[in-house]
C-alpha positions in Angstrom: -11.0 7.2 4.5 -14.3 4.7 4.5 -13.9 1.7 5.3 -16.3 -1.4 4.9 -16.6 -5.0 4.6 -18.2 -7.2 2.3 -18.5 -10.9 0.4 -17.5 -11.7 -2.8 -20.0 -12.4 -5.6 -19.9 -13.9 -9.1 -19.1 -11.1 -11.4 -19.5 -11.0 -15.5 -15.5 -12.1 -16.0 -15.3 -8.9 -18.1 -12.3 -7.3 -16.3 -10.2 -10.7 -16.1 -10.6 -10.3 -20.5 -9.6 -6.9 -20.3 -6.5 -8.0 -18.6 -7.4 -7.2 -15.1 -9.3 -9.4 -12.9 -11.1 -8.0 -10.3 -12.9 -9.8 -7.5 -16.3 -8.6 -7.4 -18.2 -7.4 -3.8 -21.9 -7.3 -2.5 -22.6 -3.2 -2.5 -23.0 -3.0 1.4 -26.3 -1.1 2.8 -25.0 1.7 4.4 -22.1 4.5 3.4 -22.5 4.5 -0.2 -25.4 6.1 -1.7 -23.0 9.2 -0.9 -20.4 7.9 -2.3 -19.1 9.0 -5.8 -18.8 6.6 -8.1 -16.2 5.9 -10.1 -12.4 4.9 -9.5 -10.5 4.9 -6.3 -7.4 3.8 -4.3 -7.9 1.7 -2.1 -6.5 -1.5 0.3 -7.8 -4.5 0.8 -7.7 -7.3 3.3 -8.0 -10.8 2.4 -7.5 -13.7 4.9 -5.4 -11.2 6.6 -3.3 -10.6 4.0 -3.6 -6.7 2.9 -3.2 -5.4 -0.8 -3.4 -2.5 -2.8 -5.8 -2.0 -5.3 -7.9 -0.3 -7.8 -11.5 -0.3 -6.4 -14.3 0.7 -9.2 -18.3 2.0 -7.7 -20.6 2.3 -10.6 -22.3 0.6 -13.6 -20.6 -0.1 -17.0 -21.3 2.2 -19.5 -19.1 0.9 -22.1 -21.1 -2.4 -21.7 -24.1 -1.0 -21.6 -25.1 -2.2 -18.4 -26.7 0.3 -15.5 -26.5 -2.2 -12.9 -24.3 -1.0 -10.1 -21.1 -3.1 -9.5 -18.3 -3.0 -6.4 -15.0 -4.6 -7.6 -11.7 -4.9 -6.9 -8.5 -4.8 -8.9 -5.4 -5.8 -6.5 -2.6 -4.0 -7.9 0.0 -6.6 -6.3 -2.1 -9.8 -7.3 -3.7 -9.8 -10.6 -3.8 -13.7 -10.4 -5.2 -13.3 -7.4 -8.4 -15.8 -6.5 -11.1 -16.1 -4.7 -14.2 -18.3 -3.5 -17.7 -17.1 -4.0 -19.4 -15.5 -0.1 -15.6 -14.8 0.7 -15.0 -11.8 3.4 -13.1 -8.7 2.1 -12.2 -6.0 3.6 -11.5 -2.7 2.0 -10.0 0.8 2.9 -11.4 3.3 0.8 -8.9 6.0 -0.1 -8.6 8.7 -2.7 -11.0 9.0 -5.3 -9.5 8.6 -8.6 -12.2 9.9 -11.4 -15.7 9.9 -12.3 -17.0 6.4 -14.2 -16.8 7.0 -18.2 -18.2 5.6 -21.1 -15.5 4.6 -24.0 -15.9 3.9 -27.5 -14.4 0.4 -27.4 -13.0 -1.7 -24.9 -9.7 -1.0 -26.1 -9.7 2.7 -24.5 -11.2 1.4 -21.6 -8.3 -0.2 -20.8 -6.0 2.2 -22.0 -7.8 4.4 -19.4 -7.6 1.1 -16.9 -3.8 1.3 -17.5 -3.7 5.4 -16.6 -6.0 4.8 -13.6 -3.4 2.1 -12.2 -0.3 4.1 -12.2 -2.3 7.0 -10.9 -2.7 4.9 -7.7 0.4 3.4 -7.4 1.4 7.0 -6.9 -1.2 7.7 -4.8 -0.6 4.4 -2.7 3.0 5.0 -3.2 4.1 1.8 -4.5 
């Protein structure tokens, strides 16, 4: 499992239209030009308070936009916010699958909506 830490940063507000709001994270130096991107479990602490959540490494395809992004989905607080240059940290656990490009927003979050219950399995909750 990886684990890192990071601040928050001002995101596009994309996810909170699609109907998941995700708190948005400075890409940190080291650890993740190996990493895979794409969906992942994951848990995150916040203030000291831990959650589970839906992490996402990668650009947006479906957007069009190649710029990489590190983001948060907490599974147990989607009206869950946070200040700008906040600390997070996040466990990294099993990777999920790859990042895809989809026709419309629509299947993206059909796909969003697939991706969540396969980590509440994974996370068991």
């Amino acid at each position: 499992m990886m684990h890192f830490e990071s601040t928050t940063v001002r995101g596009h507000g994309r996810g909170k239209g699609l109907g998941f709001p995700t708190i948005n994270l400075v890409v940190p130096l080291q650890g993740f030009s190996e990493m895979l991107q794409g969906v992942y479990a994951a848990r995150a602490s916040v203030d000291g308070v831990k959650y589970s959540g839906a992490l996402y490494y990668g650009p947006a395809p479906t957007f069009d936009q190649n710029e990489i992004a590190l983001e948060i989905y907490l599974l147990d607080a989607p009206d869950f916010s946070i200040e700008k240059g906040a600390h997070v940290a996040v466990d990294v656990g099993q990777f999920i699958r790859p990042v895809m490009k989809f026709d419309t927003p629509e299947l993206l979050v059909q796909q969003m909506q697939s991706d969540e219950q396969a980590i509440r399995q994974v996370l068991k909750i």
